[in-house]
N, C-alpha and C positions, 0 to 999 in steps of 0.2 A: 718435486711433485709436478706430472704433468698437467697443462691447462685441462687437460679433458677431466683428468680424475679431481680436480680440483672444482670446476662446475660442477661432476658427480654427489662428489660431497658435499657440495654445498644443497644440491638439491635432495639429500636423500635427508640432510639435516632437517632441512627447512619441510621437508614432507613428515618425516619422522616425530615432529615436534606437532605439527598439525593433530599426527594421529592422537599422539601423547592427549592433548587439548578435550579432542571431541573424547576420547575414551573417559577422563578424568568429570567431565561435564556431564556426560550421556549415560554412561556406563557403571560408575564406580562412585557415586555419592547417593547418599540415603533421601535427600532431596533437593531438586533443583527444582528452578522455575526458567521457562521459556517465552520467549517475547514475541510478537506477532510480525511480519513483515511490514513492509509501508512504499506507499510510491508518491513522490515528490508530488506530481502535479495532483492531489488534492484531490480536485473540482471534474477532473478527468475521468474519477473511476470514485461520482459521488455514493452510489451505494455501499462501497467497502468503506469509505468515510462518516455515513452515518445513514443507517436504514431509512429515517424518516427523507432522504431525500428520492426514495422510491416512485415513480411517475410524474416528479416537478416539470415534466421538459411537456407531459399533457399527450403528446405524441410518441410512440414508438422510438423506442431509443435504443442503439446497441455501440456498448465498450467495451473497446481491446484496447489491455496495456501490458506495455513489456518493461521490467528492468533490474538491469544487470548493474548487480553494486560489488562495487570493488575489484574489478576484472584485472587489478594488479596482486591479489592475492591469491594463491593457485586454490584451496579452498572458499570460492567465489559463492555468491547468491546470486538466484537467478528467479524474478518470481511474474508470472504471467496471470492474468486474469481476463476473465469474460464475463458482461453482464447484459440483461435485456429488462428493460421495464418501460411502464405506460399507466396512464392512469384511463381506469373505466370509472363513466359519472356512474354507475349502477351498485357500486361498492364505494364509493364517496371518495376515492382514494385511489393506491399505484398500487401494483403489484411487481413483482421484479425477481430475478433470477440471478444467481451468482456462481461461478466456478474460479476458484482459484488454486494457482499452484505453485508453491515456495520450495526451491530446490537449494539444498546447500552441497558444493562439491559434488555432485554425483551422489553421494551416499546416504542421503537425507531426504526424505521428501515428505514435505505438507500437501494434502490434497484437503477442499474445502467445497461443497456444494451446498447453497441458501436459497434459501426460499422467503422471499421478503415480502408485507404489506405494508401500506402506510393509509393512515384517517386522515384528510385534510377535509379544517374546520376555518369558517370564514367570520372572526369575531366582530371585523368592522368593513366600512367597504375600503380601507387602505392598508388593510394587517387580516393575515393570516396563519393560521400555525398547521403543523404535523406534525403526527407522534406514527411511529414506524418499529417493524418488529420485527424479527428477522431467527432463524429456525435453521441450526446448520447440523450436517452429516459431517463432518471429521475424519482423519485417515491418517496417518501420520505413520510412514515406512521406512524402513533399515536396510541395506543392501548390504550385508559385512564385507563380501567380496568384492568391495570399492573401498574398503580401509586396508592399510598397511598398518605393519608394526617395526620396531626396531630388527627381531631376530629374524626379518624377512631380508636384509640387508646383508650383500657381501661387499666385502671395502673397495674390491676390483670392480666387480660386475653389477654393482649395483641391488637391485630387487629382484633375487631367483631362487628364494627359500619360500618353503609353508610356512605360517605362523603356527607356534605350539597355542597359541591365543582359542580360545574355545568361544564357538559362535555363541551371541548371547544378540536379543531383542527380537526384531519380524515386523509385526505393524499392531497396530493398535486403533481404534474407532471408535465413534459414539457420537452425541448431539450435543449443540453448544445453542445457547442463546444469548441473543444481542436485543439492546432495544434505543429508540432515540426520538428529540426532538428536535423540531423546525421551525421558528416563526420568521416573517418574511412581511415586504413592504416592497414597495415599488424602489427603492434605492437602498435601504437595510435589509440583513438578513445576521440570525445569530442560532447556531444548532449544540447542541449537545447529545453524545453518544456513550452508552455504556456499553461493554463488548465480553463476550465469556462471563457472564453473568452465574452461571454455574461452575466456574474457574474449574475444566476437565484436567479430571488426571493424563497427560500423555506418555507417562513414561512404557518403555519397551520393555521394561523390568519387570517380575513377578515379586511382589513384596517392597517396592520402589514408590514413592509418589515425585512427580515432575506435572505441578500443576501447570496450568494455564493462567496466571493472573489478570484479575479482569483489567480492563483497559477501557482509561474515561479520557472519551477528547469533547473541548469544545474548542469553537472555531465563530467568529464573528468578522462583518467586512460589510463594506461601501461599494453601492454602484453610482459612481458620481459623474454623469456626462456634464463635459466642460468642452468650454469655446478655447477657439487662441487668445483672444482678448482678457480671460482669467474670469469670465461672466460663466455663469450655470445656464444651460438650457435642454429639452427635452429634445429636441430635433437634430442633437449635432452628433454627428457619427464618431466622434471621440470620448473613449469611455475610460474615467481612471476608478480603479479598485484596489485599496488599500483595505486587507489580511492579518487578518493576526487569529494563529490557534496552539490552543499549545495541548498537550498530551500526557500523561502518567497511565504509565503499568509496571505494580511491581515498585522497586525502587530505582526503576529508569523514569527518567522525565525531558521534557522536551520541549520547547518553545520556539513556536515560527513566526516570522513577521515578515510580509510582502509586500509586493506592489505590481498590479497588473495595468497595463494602460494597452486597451484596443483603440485601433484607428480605422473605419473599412476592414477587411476579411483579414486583416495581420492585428496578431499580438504579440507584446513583451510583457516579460516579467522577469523581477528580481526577488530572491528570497534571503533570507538569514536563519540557519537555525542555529538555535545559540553552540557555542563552544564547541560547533563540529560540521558546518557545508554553507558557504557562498550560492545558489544555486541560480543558474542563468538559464531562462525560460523562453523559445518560440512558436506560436503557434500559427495557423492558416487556415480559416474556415472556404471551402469551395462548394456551393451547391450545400447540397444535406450534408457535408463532409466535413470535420474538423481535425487535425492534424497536429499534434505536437511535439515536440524535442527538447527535453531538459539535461543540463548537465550539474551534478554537484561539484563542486571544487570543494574538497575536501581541507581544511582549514585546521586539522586535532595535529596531534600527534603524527597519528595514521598516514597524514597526505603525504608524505614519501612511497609509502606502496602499496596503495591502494589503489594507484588511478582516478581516483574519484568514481561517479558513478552515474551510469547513462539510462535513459530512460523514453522511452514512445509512447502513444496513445495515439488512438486513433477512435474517431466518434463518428456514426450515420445518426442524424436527428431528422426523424423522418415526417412529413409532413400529412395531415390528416385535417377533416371538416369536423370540429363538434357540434354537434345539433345545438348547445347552446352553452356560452362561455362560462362557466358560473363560476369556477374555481379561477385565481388569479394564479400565473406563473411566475417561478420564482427567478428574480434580474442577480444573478453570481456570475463569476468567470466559468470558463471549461476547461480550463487546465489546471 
């Protein structure tokens, strides 16, 4: 056999099997449940993290994040989001906007736009809390003419047949809601988030249910400015922030533990999620600007062909006068 037809095969295998996968998942069981996207840096892209963090920044704030997981598997994800929020003192709270879009392979697509508020309440003068709520439009699409099947395959020429395969799915839509809390201190902060609170049907099938399971993360961490000397003090431009959040939807689950330490306009971080990504974190604040790059080192099974998985952010935290300070903001990382 020659080298040519020999890669052939092996790619027509390894596509073939893909289809097999999504069809058997998607297509052909009476119920499935589906899982939400997720983007490493957290703190980057806080309102997809937990509604109540809608307006903490006081000022006009706008996030873009990109990432691309597993770009060593030709069925790849790829999920990009936008967000804008601010808090007005006239509504006691933030308001905030979300669009997101989670692509699997071409053939798959989640679209998401939210509409988020949050109430912040000021219990003492060193502790504050939000509670935040968030209102989504859902869209979830099928392109069949980006899947293949086995009897599209010639052994020679590769994919140059119809499938006898009969179109099935299109898109599907509807409203999803999220809701969350925030309490906060000038070096503490600790949140919880509940997600798909009405666990939507998404399936593309007519007589099919493929819920949505709801999704419960909390997430707690330290903003601990330290000296070199190993003394705590308020004025030193050295910040460590030590993470931990962990996640269940469905019967996946998830536990993260990190560590972020800012020095001046650079930061690092490291993360752990358990029994599946190392992940090495940097960031650059310039001006209004913040700027980050993480990579997962993919540590399961998978880490042979996945590549691991890459991921951007990019934040403007724009500067503004408030007539008068009343609401404390809240001291977290941004990545």
């Amino acid at each position: 056999m020659t080298t040519r037809l020999k890669i052939l095969n092996k790619f027509c295998m390894k596509t073939f099997g893909l289809a097999f996968v999504f069809s058997y998942f998607f297509l052909n069981t009476e119920k499935v449940s589906a899982q939400d996207a997720e983007f490493t840096q957290f703190y980057a892209s806080p309102i997809f993290l937990n509604p109540a963090f809608a307006g903490t920044h006081m000022c006009p704030r706008i996030t873009l994040n990109h990432r691309n997981q597993w770009p060593g598997v030709p069925a790849t994800f790829v999920t990009n989001a936008f967000s804008y929020d601010q808090h007005i003192d006239g509504l006691h709270g933030g308001l905030g906007l979300m669009v997101v879009n989670d692509r699997m392979a071409n053939s798959l697509q989640n679209n998401r736009v939210s509409a988020v508020y949050s109430y912040q309440m000021k219990l003492s003068r060193k502790f504050s809390v939000r509670v935040g709520f968030e209102s989504t439009f859902w869209q979830k699409k099928l392109d069949w003419n980006q899947l293949t099947f086995g009897d599209m395959i010639d052994p020679i020429r590769g994919f140059v047949y119809q499938t006898g395969d009969l179109p099935r799915g299109g898109s599907k839509s509807g409203i999803d809601l999220s809701a969350g809390f925030l309490g906060f201190s000038e070096q503490f902060y600790f949140g919880f988030a509940a997600h798909h609170l009405t666990e939507p049907n998404e399936s593309l099938l007519t007589n099919r249910t493929s819920p949505l399971p709801r999704k419960y993360t909390g997430h707690v961490g330290f903003h601990i400015p330290w000296s070199g000397n190993g003394s705590i003090y308020r004025e030193t431009e050295t910040i460590v922030s030590p993470n931990i959040l962990y996640r269940r939807q469905g019967s996946a689950q998830q536990l993260n533990m990190g560590l972020y330490v800012q020095k001046g306009p650079y930061v690092g971080g490291v993360w752990y999620r358990n029994q599946d990504a190392f992940i090495i974190l940097l960031g650059m604040e310039v001006g209004l600007i913040k700027i980050g790059y993480s990579y997962d080192v993919t540590v399961s099974s998978l880490s042979m062909a996945t590549s691991g998985s890459h991921e951007l952010s990019l934040q403007i935290n724009f500067d503004c006068q408030p007539k008068k300070r009343t609401y404390r903001t809240i001291s977290c990382p941004s990545f």
